[in-house]
C-alpha positions in Angstrom: 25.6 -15.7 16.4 22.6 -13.1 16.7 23.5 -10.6 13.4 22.4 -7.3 13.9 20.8 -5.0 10.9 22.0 -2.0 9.5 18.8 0.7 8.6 18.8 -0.7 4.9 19.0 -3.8 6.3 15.8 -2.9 8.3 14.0 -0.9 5.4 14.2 -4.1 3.5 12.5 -6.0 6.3 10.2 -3.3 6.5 9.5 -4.0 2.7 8.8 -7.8 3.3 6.6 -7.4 6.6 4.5 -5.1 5.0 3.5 -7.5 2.1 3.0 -9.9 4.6 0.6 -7.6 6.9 -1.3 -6.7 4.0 -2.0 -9.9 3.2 -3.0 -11.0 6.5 -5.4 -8.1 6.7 -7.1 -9.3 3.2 -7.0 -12.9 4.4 -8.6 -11.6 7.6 -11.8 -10.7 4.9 -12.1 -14.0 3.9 -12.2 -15.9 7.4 -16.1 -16.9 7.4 -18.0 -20.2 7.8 -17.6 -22.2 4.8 -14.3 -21.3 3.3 -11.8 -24.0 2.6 -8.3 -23.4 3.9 -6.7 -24.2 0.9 -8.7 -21.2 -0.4 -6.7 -19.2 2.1 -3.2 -20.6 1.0 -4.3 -20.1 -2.4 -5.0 -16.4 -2.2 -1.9 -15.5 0.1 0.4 -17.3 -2.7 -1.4 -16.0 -5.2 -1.2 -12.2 -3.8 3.1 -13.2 -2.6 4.0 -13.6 -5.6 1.9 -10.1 -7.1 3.5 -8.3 -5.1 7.0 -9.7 -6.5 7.8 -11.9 -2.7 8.2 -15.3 -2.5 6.2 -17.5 -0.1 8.6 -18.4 2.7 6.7 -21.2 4.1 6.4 -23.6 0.9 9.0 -26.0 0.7 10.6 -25.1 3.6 12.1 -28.8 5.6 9.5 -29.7 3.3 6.4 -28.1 4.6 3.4 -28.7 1.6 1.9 -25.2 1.6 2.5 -21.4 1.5 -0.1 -20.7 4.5 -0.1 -22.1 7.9 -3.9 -22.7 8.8 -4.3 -24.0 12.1 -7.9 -24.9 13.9 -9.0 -24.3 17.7 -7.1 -27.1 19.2 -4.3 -26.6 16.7 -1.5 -24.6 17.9 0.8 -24.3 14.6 1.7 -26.0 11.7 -1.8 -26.9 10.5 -1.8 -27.9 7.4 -4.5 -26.4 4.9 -6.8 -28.9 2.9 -10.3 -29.0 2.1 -11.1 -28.7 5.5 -14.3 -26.1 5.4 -14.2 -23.3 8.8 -17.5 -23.4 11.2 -19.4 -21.1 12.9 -17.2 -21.3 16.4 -14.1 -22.0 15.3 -10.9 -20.0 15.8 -8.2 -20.2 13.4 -4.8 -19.1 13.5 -3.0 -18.4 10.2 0.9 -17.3 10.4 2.3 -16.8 6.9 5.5 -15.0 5.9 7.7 -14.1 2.5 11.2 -13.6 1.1 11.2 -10.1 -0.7 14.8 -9.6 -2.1 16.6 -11.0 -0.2 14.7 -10.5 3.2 12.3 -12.6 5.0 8.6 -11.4 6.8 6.6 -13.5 9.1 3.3 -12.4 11.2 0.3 -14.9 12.4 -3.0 -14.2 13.6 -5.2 -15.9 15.6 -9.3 -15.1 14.1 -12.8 -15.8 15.5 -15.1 -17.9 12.9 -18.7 -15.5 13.0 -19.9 -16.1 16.9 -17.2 -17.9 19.0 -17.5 -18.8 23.0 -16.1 -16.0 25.2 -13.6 -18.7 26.5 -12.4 -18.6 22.9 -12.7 -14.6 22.0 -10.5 -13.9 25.2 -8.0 -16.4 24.5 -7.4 -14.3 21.0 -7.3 -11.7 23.2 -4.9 -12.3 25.5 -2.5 -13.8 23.5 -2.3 -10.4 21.4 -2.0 -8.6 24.9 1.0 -10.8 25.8 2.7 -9.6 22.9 2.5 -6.4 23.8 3.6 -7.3 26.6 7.0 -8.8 25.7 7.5 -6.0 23.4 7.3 -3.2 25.9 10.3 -5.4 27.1 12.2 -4.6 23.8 14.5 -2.1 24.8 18.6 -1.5 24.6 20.1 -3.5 27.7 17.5 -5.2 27.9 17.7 -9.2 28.2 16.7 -11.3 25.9 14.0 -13.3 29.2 12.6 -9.9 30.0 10.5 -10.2 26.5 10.1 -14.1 27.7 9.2 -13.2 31.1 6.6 -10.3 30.4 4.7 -12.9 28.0 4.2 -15.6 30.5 3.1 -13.4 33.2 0.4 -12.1 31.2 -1.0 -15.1 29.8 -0.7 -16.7 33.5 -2.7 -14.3 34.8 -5.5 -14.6 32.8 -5.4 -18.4 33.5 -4.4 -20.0 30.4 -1.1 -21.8 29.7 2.2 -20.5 27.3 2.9 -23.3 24.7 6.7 -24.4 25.6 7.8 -26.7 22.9 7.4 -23.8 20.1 10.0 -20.4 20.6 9.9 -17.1 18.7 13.5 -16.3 16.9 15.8 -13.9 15.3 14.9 -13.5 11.4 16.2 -11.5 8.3 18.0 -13.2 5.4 17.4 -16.9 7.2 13.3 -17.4 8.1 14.9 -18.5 11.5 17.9 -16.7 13.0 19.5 -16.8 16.9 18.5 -15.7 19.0 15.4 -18.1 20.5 12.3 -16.2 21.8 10.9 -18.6 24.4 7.4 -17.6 25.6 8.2 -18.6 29.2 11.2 -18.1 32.1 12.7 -15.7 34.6 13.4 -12.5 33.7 17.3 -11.3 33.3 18.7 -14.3 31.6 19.8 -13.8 28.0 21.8 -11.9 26.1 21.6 -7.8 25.6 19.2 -6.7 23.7 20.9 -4.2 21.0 20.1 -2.1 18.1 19.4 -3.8 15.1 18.3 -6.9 16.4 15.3 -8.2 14.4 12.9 -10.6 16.1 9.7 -12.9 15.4 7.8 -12.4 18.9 5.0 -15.0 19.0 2.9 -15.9 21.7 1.6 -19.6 21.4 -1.1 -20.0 24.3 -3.2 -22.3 25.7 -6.6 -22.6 27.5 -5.6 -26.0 28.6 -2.2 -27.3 29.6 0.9 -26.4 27.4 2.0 -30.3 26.5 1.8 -30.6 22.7 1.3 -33.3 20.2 2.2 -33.4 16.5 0.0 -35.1 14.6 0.9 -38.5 11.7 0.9 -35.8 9.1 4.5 -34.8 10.9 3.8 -30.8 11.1 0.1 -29.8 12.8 0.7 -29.6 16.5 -1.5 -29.7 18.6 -2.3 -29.4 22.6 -2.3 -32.6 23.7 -5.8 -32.3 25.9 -7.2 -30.6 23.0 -8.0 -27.5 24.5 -8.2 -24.1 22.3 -5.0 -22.8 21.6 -3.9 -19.3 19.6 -1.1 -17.4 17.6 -0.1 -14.1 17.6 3.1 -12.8 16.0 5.0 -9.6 14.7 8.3 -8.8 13.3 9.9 -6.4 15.6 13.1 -4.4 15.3 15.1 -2.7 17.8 16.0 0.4 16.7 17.3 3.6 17.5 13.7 5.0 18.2 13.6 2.0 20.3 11.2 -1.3 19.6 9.2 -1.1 16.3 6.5 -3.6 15.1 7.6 -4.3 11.0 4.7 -6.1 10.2 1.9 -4.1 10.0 0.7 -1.9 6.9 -0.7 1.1 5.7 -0.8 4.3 8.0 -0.2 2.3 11.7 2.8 1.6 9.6 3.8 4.9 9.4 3.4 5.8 12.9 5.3 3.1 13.8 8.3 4.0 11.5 8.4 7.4 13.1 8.0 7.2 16.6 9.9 3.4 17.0 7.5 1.8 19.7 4.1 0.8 19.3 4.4 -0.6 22.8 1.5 0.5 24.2 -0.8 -0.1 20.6 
């Protein structure tokens, strides 16, 4: 059953996805060669539970940690450790909080100081497919348009859409109905409404989509190692139409009041 959010309902997601947006942007800081990821998870617990949220990630089917850190080849999942970033790597870190009652959740995929430009425009485009799907966010709307939009745009830039990893619903559960595959034909689906609240994520390949999860039972990872990236929002369909949740500061504002950062 997809549940659909009254405006408090939303206000408190708002709430949540801002902590997590802030914290992204202050993780995004510390991304340089030589920093451990478990430095990473460290601060974005530490910083959580400052701001009064509870990490969503830790605990959760058992997952170890409060950050998801995952490394060029990595797709999601990743695991942080002791593991020290290089110059030339690209890391994807998707992190999310309960804040009263509500859950946030937002990745980002980074460059490591100088990356290949195979690498800096596969961050690219799989921020622009976003932005694709959410253009697609719009009353009467189905549910494969978002899907639909995504894959095109990744296509044509000639990299692959990770299949075995979906977007969702989200608000008091981490993971609600509906799925938000990546990939399909448009017009399938159910309606798109007001108040729907969705986690939109883009998982993309330079290789082939096939995936492999590694002995450690939660880093996945593209199974001919190619680079793969995140990138993922908390969006809400709203009177105004589709607004991005997880973002912070004044952008956050402007989203609030004009309901669609569609073409951001």
């Amino acid at each position: 059953m997809i549940i659909l959010k009254s405006e408090t309902e939303i206000e408190m997601m708002r709430r949540s996805n801002r902590i997590v947006a802030r914290i992204l942007s202050e993780l995004k800081k510390m991304v340089r060669p030589g920093v451990k990821t478990r430095e990473l998870d460290a601060y974005a617990e530490m910083r959580a539970r400052e701001m009064g949220a509870v990490p969503a990630f830790k605990g959760y089917h058992g997952y170890p940690a409060s950050l998801c850190v995952s490394i060029n080849e990595e797709i999601v999942h990743g695991i942080p450790s002791e593991r020290e970033l290089k110059e030339g790597d690209i890391v994807s870190l998707d992190f999310g909080v309960i804040y009263k009652g509500f859950y946030g959740d937002a990745a980002i995929t980074l460059p490591v100081g100088e990356v290949s430009e195979e690498a800096r425009k596969l961050i690219e485009v799989a921020e622009r497919s976003f932005y694709c799907g959410l253009e697609q966010v719009k009353e009467e709307n189905r549910l494969s348009d978002i899907s639909a939009a995504i894959q095109t745009e990744v296509e044509k830039h000639g990299f692959s859409v990770i299949r075995a990893f979906v977007g969702h619903g989200i608000g008091r559960n981490l993971h609600e109905e509906p799925q938000v595959p990546n990939f399909g034909l448009p017009g399938h689906g159910p309606k798109l409404k007001k108040g729907m609240t969705l986690a939109i994520e883009p998982m993309i390949a330079a290789g082939h989509w096939e995936v492999e999860v590694l002995a450690d039972g939660w880093t996945a990872v593209t199974r001919d190692r190619s680079l793969a990236a995140h990138y993922e929002h908390t969006v809400a369909l709203t009177e105004n139409g589709a607004e991005i949740l997880s973002i912070d500061g004044p952008e956050a504002e402007e989203s609030a009041a004009s309901g669609s950062l569609a073409n951001a």
